[in-house]
C-alpha positions as CSV (number, residue, x, y, z in Angstrom):
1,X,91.5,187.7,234.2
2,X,89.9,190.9,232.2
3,X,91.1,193.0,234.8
4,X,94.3,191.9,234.5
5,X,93.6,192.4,230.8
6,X,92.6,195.8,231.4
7,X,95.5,196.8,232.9
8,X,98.3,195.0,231.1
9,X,98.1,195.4,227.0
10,X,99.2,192.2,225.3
11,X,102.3,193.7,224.1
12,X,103.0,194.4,227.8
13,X,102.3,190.4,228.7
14,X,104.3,189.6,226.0
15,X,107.5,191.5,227.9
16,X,106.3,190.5,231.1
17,X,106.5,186.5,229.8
18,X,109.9,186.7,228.6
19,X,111.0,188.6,231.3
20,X,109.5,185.4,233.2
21,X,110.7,182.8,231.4
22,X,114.4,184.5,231.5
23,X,113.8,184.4,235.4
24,X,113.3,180.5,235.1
25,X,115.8,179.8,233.0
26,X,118.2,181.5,235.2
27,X,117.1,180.3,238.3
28,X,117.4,176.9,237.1
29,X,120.9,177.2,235.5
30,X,123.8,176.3,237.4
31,X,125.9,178.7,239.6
32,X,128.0,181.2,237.1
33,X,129.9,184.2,238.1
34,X,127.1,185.9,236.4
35,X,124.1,184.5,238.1
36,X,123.0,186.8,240.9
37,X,123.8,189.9,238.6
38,X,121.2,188.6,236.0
39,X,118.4,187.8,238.2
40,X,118.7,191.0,239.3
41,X,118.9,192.4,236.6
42,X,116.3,190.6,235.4
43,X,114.0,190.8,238.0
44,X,114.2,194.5,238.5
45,X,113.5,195.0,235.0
46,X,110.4,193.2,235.1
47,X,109.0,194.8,238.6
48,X,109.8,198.1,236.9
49,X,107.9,197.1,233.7
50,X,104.7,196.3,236.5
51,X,104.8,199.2,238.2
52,X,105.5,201.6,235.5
53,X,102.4,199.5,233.5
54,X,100.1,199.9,236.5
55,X,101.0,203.4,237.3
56,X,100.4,204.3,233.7
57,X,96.8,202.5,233.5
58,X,95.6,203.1,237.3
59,X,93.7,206.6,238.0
60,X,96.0,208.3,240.0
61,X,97.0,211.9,240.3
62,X,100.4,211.6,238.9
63,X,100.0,213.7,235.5
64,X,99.0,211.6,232.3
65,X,101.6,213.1,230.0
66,X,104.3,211.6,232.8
67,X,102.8,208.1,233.1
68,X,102.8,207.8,229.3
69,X,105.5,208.4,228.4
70,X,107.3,207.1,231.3
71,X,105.4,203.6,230.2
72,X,107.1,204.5,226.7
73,X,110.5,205.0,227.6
74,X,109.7,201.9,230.3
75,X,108.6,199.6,227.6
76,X,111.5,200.5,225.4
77,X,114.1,200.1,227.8
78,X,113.1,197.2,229.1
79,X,114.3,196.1,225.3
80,X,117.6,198.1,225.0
81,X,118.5,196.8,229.3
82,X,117.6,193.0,228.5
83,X,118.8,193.3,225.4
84,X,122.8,194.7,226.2
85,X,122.9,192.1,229.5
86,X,122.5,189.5,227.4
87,X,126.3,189.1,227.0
88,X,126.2,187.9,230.4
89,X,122.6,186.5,231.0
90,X,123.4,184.2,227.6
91,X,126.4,181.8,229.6
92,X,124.6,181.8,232.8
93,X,121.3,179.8,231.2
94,X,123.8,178.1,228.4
95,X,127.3,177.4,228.9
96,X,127.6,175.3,226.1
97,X,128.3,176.3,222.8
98,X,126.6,174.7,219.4
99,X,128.6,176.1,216.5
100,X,129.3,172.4,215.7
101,X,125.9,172.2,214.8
102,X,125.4,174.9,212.6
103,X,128.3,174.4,210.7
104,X,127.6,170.9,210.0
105,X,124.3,172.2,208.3
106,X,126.4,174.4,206.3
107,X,128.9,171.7,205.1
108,X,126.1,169.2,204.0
109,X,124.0,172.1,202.5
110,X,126.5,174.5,201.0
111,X,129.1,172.1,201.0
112,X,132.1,174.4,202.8
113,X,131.5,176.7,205.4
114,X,130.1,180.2,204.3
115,X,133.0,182.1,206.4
116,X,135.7,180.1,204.4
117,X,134.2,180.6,201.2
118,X,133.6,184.3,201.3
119,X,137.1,185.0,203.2
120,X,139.1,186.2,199.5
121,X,136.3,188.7,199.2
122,X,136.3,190.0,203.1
123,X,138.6,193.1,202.0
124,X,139.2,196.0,204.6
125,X,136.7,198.6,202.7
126,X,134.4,195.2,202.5
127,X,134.9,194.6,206.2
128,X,133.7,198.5,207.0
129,X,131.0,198.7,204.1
130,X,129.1,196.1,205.9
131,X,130.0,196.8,209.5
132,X,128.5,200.1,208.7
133,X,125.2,198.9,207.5
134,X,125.3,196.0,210.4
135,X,125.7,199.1,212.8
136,X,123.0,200.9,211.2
137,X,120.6,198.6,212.4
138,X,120.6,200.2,215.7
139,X,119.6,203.4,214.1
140,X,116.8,201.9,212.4
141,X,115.3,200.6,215.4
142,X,115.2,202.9,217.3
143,X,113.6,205.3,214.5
144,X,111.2,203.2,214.4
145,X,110.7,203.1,218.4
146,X,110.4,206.4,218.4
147,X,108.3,206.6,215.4
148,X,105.8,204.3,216.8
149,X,105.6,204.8,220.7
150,X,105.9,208.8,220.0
151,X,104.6,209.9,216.5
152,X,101.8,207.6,215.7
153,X,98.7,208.4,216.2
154,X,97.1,205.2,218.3
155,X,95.3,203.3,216.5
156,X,95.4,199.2,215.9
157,X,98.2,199.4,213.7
158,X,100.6,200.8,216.3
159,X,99.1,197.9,218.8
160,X,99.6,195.6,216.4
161,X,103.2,196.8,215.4
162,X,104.2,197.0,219.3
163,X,102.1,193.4,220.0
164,X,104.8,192.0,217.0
165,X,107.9,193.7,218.1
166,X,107.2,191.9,221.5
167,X,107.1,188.5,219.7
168,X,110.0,189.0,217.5
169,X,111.8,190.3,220.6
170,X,111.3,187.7,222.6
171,X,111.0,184.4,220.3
172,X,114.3,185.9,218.7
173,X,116.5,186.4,222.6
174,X,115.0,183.1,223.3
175,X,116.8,181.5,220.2
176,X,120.1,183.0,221.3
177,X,119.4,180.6,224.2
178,X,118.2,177.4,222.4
179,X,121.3,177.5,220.2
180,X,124.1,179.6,221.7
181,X,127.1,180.3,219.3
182,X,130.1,182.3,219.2
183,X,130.8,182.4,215.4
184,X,132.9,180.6,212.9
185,X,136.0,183.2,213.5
186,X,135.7,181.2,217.2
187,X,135.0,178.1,215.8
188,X,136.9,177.4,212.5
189,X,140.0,178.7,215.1
């Protein structure tokens, strides 16, 4: 176990897990016209996350400055790929959807649905205002990707910010399957 340690960071067991779990989940869902395309998908991403891990750890002669940052494009496209194939990973594990739920739990806490309240105010300038920040988001990530896996200097708070990312990551794509949803513009339709 501590070589396995040795060679594979936490942050990197973290991936590896989801990456796992993902792989259960879709090998136990039932057959969807996405299925075989996300467990390949899937799988290959994780097999590339291992071997780019263990190539970047093991003495070889491949030249460090390649390894590492082959392991840091590796680690952060594993992220971006998983990430974007989640619009067809997501109906293959859950091909239900739970926007009653939610929307109950607005009614009896809010007491009308958030969408339907706010609608008057949901102006075209509004509409782009916020779709701009929304969007932004993207931007901030991957500042701070590149920040932290090129920038940095190594030390434990850049393990510590990579070991988090991996468990925000993963505990938040794992939600999207625990309670799929397609919105209240699908579901107040």
């Amino acid at each position: 176990m501590t070589k396995l340690l040795h060679v594979f960071a936490l942050r990197d067991l973290l991936l590896m897990a989801y990456l796992v779990t993902m792989l259960v989940l879709l090998g136990a869902s039932p057959p969807h016209e996405f299925r075989t395309e996300s467990l390949r998908a899937t799988g290959l991403t994780l097999l590339f996350l291992i071997a780019t891990v263990t190539a970047a750890r093991a003495s070889n002669p491949i030249p460090r400055w390649f390894t590492s940052n082959l392991y840091r494009i590796t680690v952060a496209g594993t992220v971006i790929v998983n990430y974007v194939h989640l619009r067809h990973l997501l109906p293959v594990i859950r091909q239900d959807i739970l926007d009653e739920s939610p929307a109950r739990i607005d009614l009896a806490v809010l007491g009308q649905h958030p969408a339907i309240t706010l609608e008057p105010y949901s102006t075209k300038w509004v509409v782009e205002f916020l779709a701009f920040f929304y969007f932004s988001y993207f931007f901030i990530c991957v500042g701070f990707v590149v920040g932290s896996l090129w920038l940095a200097p190594r030390n434990h708070r850049t393990t510590e910010y990579a070991i988090g990312t991996a468990l925000v990551y993963g505990i938040g794509q794992l939600g999207y399957t625990l309670v799929p949803g397609v919105g209240p513009i699908h579901y107040l339709k």
